[in-house]
C-alpha positions in Angstrom: 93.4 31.1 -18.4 93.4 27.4 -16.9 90.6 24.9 -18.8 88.0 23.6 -16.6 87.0 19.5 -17.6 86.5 18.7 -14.1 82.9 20.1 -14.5 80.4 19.6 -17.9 79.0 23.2 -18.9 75.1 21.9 -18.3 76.0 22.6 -14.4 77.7 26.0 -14.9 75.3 28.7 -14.2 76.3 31.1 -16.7 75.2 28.6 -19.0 71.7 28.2 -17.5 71.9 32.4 -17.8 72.6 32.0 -21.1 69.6 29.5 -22.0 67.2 32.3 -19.9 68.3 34.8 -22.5 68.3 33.0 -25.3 64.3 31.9 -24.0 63.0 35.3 -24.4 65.3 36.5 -27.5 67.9 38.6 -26.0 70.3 37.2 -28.9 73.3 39.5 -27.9 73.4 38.8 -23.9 73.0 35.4 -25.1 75.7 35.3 -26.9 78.2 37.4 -24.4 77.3 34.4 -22.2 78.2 31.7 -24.4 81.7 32.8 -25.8 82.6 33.1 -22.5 81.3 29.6 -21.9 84.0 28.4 -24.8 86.7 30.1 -22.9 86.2 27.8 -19.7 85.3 24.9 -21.9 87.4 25.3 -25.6 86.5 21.5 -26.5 82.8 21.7 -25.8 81.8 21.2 -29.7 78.0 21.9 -28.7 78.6 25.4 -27.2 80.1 26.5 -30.2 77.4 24.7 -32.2 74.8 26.7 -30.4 76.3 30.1 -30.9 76.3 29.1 -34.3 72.5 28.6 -34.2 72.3 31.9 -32.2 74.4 34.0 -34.5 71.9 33.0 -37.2 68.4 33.6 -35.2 70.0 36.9 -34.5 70.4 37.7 -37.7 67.2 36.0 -39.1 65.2 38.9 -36.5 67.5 41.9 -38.1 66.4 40.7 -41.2 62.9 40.5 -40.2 63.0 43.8 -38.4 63.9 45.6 -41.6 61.7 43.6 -44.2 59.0 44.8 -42.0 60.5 48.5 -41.7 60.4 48.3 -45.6 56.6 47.2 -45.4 55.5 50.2 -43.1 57.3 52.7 -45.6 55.2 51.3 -48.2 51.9 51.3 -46.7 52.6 55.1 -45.2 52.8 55.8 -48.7 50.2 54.2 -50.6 48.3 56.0 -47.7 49.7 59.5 -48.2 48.8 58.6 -51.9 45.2 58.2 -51.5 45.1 60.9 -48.9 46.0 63.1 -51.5 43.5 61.8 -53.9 40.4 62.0 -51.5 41.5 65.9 -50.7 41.4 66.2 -54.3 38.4 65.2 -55.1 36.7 66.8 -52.3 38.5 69.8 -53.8 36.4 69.1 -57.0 33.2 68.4 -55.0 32.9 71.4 -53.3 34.1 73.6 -56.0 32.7 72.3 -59.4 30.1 70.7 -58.6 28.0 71.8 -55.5 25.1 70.8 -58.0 25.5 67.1 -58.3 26.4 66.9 -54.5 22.8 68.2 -53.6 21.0 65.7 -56.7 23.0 62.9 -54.9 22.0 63.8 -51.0 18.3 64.2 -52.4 18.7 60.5 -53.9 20.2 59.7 -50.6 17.8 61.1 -48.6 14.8 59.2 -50.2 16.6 56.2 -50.8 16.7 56.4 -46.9 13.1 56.8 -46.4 12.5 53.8 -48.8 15.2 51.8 -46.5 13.3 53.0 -43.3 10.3 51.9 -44.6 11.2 48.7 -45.9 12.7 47.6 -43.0 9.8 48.8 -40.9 7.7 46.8 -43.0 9.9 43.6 -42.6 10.3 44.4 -38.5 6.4 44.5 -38.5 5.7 41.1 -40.8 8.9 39.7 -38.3 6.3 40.5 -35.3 3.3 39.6 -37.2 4.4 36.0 -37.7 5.4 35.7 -34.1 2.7 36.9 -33.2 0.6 34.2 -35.0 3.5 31.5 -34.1 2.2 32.7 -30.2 -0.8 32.4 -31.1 -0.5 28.9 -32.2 1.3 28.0 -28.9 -1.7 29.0 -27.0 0.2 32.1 -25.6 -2.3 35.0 -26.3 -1.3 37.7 -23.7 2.2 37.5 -25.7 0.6 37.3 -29.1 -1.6 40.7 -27.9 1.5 43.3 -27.1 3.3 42.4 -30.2 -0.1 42.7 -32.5 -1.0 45.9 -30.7 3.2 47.1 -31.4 2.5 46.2 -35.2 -1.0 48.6 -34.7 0.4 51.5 -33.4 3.7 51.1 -35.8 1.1 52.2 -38.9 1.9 49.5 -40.7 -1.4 47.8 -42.4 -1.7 44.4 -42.6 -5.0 42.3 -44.1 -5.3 40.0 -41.0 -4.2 42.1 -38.3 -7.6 43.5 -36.8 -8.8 39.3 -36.8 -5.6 38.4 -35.1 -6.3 40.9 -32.7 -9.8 39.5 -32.1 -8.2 35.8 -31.6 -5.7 37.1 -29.1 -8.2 38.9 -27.2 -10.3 36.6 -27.1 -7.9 33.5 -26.1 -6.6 35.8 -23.9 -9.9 36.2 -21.8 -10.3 32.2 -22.4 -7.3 31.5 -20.8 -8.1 33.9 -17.8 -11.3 31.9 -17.5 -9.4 28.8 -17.5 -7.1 29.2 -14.7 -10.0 30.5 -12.6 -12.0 27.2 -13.5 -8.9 24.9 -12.0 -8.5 27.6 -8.8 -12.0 26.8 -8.5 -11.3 22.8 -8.6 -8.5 23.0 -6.2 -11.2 24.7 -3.8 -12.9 21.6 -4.7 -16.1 23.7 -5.8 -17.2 21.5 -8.5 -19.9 23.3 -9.6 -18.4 26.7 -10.2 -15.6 24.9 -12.1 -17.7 23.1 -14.4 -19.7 26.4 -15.2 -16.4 27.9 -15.8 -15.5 25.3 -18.0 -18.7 24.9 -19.6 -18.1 28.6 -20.6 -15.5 28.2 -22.4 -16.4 25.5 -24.5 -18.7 27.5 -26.0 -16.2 29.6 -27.0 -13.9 27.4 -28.7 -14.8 23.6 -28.0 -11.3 22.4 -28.7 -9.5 24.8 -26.2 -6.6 23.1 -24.1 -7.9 20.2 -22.1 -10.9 21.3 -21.1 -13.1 18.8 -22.5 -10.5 16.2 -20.0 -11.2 18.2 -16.9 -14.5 17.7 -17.7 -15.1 14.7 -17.5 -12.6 14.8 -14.4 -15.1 17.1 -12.8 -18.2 14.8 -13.3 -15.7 11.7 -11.5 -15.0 14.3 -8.7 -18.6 15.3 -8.4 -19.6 11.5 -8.4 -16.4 10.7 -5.2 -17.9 14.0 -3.4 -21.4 12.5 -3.6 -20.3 9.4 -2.7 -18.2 10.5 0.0 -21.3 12.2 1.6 -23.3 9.3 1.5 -21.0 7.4 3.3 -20.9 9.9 5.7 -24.3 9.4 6.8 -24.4 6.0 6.6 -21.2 6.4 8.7 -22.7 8.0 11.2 -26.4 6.1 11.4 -23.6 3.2 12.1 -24.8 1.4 8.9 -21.8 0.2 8.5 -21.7 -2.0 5.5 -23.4 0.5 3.6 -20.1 2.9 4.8 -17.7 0.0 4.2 -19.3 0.0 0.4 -19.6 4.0 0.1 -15.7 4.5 1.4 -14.4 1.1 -0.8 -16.2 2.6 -4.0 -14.1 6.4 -3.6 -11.3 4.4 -2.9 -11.8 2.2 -6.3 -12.2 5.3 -8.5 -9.6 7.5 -7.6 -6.7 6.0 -4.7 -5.3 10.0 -4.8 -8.9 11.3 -3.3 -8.7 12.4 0.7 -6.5 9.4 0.9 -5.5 10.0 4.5 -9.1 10.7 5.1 -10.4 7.9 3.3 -8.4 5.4 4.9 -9.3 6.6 8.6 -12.9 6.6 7.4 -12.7 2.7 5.9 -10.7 1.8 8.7 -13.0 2.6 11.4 -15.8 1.2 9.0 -14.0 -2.3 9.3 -13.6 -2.6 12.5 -17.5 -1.7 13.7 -18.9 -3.7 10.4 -16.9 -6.2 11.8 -18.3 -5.8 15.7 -21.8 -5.1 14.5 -21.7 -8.8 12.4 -21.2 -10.6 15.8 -24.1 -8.5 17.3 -26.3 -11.5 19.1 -25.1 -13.9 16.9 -21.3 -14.4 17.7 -21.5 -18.0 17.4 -22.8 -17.3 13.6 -20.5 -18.9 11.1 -21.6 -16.8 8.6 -21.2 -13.7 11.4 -17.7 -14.3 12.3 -16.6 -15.3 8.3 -17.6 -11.5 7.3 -16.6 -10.2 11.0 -13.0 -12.3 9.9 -13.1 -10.6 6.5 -13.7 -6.9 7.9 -10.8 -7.7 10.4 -8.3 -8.5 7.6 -9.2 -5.7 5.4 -8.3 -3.7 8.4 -5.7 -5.1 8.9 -4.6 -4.6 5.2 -5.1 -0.9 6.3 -3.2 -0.9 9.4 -1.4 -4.2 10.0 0.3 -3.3 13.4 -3.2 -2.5 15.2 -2.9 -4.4 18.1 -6.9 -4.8 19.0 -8.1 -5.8 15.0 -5.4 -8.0 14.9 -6.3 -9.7 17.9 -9.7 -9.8 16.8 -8.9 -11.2 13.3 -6.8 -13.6 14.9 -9.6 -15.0 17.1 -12.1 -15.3 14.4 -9.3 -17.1 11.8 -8.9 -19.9 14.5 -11.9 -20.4 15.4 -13.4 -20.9 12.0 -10.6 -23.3 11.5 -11.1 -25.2 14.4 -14.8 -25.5 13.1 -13.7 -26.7 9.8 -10.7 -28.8 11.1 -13.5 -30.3 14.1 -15.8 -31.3 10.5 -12.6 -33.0 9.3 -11.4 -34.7 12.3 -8.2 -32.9 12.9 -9.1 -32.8 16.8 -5.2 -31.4 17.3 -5.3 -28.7 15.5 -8.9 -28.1 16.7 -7.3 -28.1 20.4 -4.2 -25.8 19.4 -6.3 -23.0 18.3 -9.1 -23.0 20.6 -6.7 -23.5 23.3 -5.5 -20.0 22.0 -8.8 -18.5 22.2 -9.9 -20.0 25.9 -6.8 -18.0 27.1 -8.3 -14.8 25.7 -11.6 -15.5 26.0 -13.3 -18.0 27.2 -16.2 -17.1 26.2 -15.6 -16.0 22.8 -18.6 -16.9 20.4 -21.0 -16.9 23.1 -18.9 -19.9 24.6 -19.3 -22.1 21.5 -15.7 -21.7 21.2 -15.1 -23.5 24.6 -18.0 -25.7 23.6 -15.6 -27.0 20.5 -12.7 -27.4 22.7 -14.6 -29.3 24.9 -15.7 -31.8 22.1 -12.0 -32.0 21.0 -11.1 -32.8 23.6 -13.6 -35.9 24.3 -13.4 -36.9 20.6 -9.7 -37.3 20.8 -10.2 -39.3 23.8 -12.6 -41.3 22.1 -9.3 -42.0 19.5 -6.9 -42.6 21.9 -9.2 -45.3 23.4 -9.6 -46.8 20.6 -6.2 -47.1 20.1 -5.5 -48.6 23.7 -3.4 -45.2 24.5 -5.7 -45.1 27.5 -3.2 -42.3 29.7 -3.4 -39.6 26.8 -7.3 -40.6 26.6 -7.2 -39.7 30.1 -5.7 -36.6 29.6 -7.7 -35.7 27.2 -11.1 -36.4 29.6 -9.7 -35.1 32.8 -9.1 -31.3 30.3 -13.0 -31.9 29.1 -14.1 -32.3 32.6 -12.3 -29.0 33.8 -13.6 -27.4 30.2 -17.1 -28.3 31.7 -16.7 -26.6 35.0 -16.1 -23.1 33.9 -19.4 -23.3 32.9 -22.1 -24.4 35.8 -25.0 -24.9 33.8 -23.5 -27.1 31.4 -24.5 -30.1 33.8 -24.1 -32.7 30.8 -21.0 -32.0 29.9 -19.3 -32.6 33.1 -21.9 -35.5 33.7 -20.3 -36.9 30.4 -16.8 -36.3 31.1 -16.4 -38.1 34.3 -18.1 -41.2 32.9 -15.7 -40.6 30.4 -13.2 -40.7 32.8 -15.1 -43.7 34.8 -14.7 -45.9 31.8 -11.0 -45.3 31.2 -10.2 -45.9 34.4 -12.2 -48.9 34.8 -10.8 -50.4 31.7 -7.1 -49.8 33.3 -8.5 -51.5 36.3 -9.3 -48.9 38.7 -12.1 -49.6 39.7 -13.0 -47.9 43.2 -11.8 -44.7 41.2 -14.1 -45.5 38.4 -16.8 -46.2 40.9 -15.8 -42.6 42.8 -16.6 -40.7 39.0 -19.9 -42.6 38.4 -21.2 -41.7 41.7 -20.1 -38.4 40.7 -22.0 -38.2 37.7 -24.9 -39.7 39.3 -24.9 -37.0 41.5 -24.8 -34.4 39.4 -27.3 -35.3 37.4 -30.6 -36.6 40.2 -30.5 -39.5 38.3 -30.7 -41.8 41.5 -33.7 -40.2 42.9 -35.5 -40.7 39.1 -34.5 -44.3 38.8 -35.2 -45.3 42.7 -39.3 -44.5 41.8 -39.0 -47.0 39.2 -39.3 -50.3 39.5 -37.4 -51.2 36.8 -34.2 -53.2 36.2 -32.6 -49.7 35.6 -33.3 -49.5 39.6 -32.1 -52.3 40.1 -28.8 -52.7 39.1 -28.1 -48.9 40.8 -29.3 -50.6 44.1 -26.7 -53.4 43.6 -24.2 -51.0 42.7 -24.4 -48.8 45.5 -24.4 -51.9 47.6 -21.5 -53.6 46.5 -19.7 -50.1 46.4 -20.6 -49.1 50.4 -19.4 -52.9 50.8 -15.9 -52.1 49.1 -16.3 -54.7 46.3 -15.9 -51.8 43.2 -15.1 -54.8 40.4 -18.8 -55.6 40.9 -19.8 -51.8 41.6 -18.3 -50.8 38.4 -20.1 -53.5 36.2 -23.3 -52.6 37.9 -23.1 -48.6 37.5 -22.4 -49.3 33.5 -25.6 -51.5 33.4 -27.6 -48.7 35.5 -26.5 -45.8 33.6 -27.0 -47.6 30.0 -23.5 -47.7 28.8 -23.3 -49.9 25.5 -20.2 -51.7 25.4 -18.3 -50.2 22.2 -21.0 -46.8 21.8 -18.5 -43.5 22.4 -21.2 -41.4 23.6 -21.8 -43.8 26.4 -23.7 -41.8 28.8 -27.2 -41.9 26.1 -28.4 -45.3 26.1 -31.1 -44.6 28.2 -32.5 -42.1 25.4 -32.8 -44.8 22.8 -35.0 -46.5 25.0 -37.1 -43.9 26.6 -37.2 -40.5 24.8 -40.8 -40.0 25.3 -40.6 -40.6 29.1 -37.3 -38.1 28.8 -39.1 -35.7 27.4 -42.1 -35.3 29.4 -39.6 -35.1 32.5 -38.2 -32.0 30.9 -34.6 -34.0 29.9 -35.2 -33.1 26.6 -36.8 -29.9 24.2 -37.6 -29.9 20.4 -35.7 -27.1 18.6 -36.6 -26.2 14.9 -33.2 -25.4 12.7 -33.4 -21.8 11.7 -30.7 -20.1 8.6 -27.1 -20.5 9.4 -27.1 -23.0 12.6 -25.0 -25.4 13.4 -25.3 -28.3 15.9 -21.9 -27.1 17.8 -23.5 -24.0 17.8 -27.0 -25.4 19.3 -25.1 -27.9 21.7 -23.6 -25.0 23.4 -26.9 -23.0 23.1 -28.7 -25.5 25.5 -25.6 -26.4 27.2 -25.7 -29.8 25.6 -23.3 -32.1 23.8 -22.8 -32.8 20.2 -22.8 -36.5 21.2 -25.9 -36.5 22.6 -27.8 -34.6 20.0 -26.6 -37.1 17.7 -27.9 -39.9 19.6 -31.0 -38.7 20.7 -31.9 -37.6 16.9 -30.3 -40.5 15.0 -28.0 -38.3 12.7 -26.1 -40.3 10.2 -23.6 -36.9 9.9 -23.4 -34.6 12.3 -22.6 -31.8 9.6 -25.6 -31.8 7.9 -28.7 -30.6 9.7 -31.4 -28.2 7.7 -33.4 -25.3 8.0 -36.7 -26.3 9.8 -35.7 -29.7 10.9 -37.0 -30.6 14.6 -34.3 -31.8 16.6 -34.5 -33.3 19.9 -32.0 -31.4 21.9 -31.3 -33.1 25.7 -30.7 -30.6 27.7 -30.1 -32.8 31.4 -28.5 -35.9 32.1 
């Protein structure tokens, strides 16, 4: 036989047969395969190695194999042995002595009974301290079946009729208890407290009782509440409602929440509208009308209508704040805001403010010799005055306003053209013409000089009939300093006494005055402070 080295054995598949046998034991196929492996590969040292090592596992099983046939033979007989023994001495039992065998089964038999009992005993006193373990855990119903097993097993124990007692009796106690919190998820109050009150006097300190309680009493207390607001709710007394619903909502947020909130809500909004009931130009009104709207709005803050509202109200008591201060822009950017709305929000008072802004920042501008935004400013008061045809001051004010400006630029047949205007407006030429005073006079050279085209003169002449004080902003009131008791016996001017919360924005727009002209005509060092009961003359006409 030729010798293969072209190939190494680890490739040659007998040899991988070889490992598969030698895997799972099967020393002698094993072998078979590996000698003829050593033909085809006589220098190999490790095959021969191997069936070395597989020669001597083989062996080492035979070996085992036997040692453990050796074993068996021994154990068969030391059992065969004892076999023997026990038939022997059963041999001896039966036949010699029958008599001992029936002494022993009686011994047996009530060493049985004394077992049988004794472990009855310790089953029962097992049950008995569960039972009082269950007990203890406040679970009764389990703590009865095992105490009534232990009863009907015969065994006696000392405590067992009182444990039954306690069970029974938690038992009932804890039936009453779950009916008491059915009865407060129906929300009947009154039956759950009975139920409760019940079983406190049973056993004071059972479960949580004495909590739910006291819960009870806060539920009782939101009910009651709740039905109070209800009626004020639906008389419309809405700050009582407001109170009622904020009050259930304060001591417990988890109560009718939904409902509570749709209840408050609504309460907001008509506190709010019934605060600016007939007094809408009320600071104090629209401040808690404001405040209602935000807590609404707190509650809903996408509601298009309160937010509006609440809007309207912020600026406006703003502007009146900022118009106390000065700020006359920021009085014009909000009001501006709220004469697009609604021009007549707070009974016109709001356009009344706007109006003032407006003149008083023309009065600034003036006096800074920025005499275009000045007239800006007047010619937005004059049409401010129009949308409102009684306020005959106003616009009587405005276009001498404007007069002035544009007299001071140099205009003067257009200065001329807006004092005529105001005289017009407000009879003043038929009033003066009855006089003869130098008031009369100077209007009958003015309107002279004016139909003869010479306006310079014109325009010096209508300032001198109409009392304008060189340097005094409210410049259409001279004549009032002069004559207020003439004034007011020609109806020009009425006596108003201050009442609680007025202001003189408030009363200018009342009697479709001017704030300037209240000022003048009463002598107020600050226009902000006027009190309850003072007389104020209030003109009322050019």
């Amino acid at each position: 036989m030729s010798v293969n080295y072209a190939e190494p054995h680890s490739n040659d598949p007998l040899y991988q047969s070889a490992l598969n046998f030698l895997q799972i034991g099967d020393w002698e196929n094993g072998i078979l395969q590996l000698d003829q492996l050593i033909l085809q590969y006589p220098l190999d040292h490790k095959l021969r190695t191997l069936r070395q090592e597989m020669h001597l596992r083989a062996r080492m099983d035979r070996d085992e194999e036997q040692d453990q046939s050796v074993e068996r033979r021994k154990r068969l007989t030391k059992l065969a042995t004892r076999l023997c023994a026990v038939v022997l001495i059963l041999i001896l039992f039966f036949t010699g002595y029958r008599s001992i065998a029936n002494f022993v089964q009686e011994r047996i038999e009530t060493t049985r009974e004394a077992l049988s009992r004794e472990f009855l005993l310790i089953e029962q006193s097992a049950k008995m301290r569960d039972a009082e373990a269950l007990l203890k855990a406040d679970r009764p119903d389990n703590a009865l079946i095992l105490l009534q097993e232990i009863a009907a097993s015969g065994v006696e124990f000392s405590e067992l009729a009182n444990l039954l007692d306690q069970a029974q009796m938690a038992s009932l106690l804890i039936d009453d208890y779950y009916e008491g919190l059915q009865q407060m998820n129906q929300q009947n109050w009154i039956a759950a407290r009975t139920t409760f009150e019940k079983i406190l006097e049973e056993d004071p300190t059972f479960r949580d009782v004495s909590i739910l309680l006291v819960e009870l009493e806060r539920y009782s207390l939101l009910d009651e509440i709740s039905l109070k607001s209800d009626q004020h709710f639906e008389a419309g007394e809405w700050v009582n409602a407001v109170a009622g619903y904020e009050s259930v909502r304060a001591l417990d947020p988890e109560f009718k929440p939904q409902w509570v909130e749709d209840k408050l809500f609504a309460s907001y909004v008509n506190a709010a509208k019934s605060a600016l009931i007939d007094q809408a130009d009320s600071l104090q009104a629209l401040e808690s009308a404001e405040g209602y709207f935000r807590k609404a709005l707190a509650l809903r803050p996408q509601d298009p209508e309160v937010k509006s509202e609440r809007e309207l109200a912020h600026l406006y008591l703003k502007s009146q704040s900022d118009f106390n201060q000065g700020l006359w822009g920021e009085v014009i950017s909000g009001l501006e805001v709220i004469n697009a709305e609604k021009p007549d929000y707070a009974l016109g008072t709001a356009r009344q403010t706007l109006y003032e802004a407006y003149i008083a920042r023309g009065d600034a501008w003036i006096a800074k010799g920025e005499y275009e935004e000045a007239m800006g400013d007047y010619q937005r008061a004059s049409v401010l005055a129009k949308q409102d045809p009684e306020a005959v001051l106003r616009l009587y004010e405005a276009h001498l306003k404007i007069a002035e400006v544009e007299g001071v630029q140099g205009n003067f047949e257009t200065a001329v053209f807006h004092f005529r205007t105001a005289i017009d407006l407000s009879g003043l030429r038929e009033r003066v013409l009855l006089t003869n005073s130098t008031q009369s006079l100077n209007l009958l050279k003015a309107e002279k000089s004016a139909e003869e085209g010479n306006f310079t003169v014109a325009y010096e002449e209508y300032r001198k009939a109409l009392g304008i004080i060189p340097g005094n902003v409210c410049l259409s009131f001279g004549p009032y300093q002069d004559g207020l008791s003439l004034a007011n016996s020609r109806g020009r001017i009425i006596t108003h006494e201050v009442q609680p919360g007025e202001y003189l924005m408030m009363l200018a727009n009342r009697y479709r005055s001017t704030v300037c002209a209240i000022v003048v005509a009463n002598e107020l060092s600050d226009p902000d402070v006027i009190f309850q009961g003072q007389l104020l003359l209030i003109p009322v006409q050019p």
